[in-house]
Every structure is written in C-alpha cells, then in structure tokens.
C-alpha positions in Angstrom: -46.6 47.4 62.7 -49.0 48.0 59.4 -47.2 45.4 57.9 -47.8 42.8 60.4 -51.4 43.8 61.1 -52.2 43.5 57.1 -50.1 39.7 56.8 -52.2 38.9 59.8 -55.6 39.9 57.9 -53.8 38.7 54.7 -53.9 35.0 56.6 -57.5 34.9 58.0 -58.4 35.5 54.2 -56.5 32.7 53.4 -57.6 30.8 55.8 -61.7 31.4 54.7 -61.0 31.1 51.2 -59.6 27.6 52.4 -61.8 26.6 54.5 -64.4 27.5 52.5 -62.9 25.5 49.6 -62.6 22.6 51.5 -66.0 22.2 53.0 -67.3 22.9 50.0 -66.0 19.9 48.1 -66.7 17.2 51.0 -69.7 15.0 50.8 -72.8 15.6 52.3 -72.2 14.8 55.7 -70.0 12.1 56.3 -66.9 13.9 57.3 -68.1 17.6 58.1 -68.3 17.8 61.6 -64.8 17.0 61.9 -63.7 18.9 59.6 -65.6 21.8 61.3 -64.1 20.6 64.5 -60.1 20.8 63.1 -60.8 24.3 61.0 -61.8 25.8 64.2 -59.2 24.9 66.0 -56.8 26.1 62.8 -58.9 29.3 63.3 -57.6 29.7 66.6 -54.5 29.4 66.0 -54.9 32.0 63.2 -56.5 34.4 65.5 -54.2 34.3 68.4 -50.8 34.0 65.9 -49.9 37.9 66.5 -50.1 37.0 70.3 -47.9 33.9 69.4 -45.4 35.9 68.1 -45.6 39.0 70.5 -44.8 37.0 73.3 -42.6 34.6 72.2 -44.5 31.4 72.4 -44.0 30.8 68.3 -40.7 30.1 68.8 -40.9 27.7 71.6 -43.8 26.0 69.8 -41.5 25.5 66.8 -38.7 24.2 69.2 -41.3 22.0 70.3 -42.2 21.0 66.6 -38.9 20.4 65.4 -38.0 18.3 68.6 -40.8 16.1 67.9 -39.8 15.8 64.0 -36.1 14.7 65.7 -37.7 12.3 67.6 -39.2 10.6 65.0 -36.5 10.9 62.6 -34.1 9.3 65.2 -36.7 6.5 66.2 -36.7 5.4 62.1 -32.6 5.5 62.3 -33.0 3.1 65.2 -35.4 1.0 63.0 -33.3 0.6 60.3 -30.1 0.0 62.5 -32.3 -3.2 64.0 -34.0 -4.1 60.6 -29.8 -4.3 58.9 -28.6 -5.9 62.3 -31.7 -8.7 61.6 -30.9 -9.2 58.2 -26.9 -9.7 58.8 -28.0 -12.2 61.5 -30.5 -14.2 59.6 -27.3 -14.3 56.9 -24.6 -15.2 59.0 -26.7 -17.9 60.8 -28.5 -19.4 58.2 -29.4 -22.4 58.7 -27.5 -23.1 62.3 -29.6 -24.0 65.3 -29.5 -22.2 68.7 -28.8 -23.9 71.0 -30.6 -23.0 74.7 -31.5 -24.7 77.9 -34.7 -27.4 77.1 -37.9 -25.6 78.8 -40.5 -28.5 80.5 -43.8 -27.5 80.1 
C-alpha cells in the first residue's frame, strides 16, 4: 500500500516538473491556454489514477485503447489491400478502354 501511495506521489512530481518544463519553454501566449487546458486534464487523470486502478476501470480503458489502436491498424491493412489491388489493375489494364452503357446528358 506504501508503495503504491509513494509511485502515486512519485507521478504528480513528474507530472509538475513536466508541466512546468513545458509551459515554460512555449512562447508568450500563442499556445498556452491550450496547453493549460490539455495539462489539466492530464492532471486529472493523474489524480484519479489510484481510483482507476482500485476499481478496475484502468484495465477497461486500456482494452478500450488497444481496440482503438486495432482499429486503426486494420483500417491501414485495408488501405494498402485497395492501394496494391489499384495498382495491379491500372497494370493489367493499361491502356484498354471500358467499355459501359453511353450516358445522355
């Protein structure tokens, strides 16, 4: 328990030595209200990570994350399936003219 309780203090110093690091080196004030805007919500999630874990959510958010990240890895599959599918086609047809039904305007 002494453990946990000191990683969790371990990462909101992290966190402010981070945070701090970052604001500091942004411009005057171009970006910094939305940078303010994303580290709170990081803070949050800091903050409310032991209740993450205690209950369980942790896991199903990182069941949700790595769904997502299959998602998208399967989507660029599919992309690249249709790209080298296009490519044979263009190859093997080259040249020829499709023929199709004459549309009137």
């Amino acid at each position: 328990m002494a453990e946990s309780i000191y990683s969790w203090i371990q990462n909101l110093a992290c966190f402010f030595i981070l945070a701090s690091a970052v604001m500091h080196f942004l411009p005057e004030n171009s970006y910094k209200k939305y940078v303010q805007f994303y580290m709170g919500l990081l803070l949050i999630l800091v903050i409310l990570s032991p209740a993450f874990q205690f209950t369980g959510l942790e896991e199903e958010i990182d069941s949700f994350v790595k769904e997502f990240q299959d998602s998208r890895t399967d989507r660029e599959e599919w992309q690249k399936k249709a790209q080298d599918w296009e490519e044979s086609w263009n190859e093997d047809n080259e040249g020829e003219v499709i023929e199709g039904q004459e549309v009137i305007p």
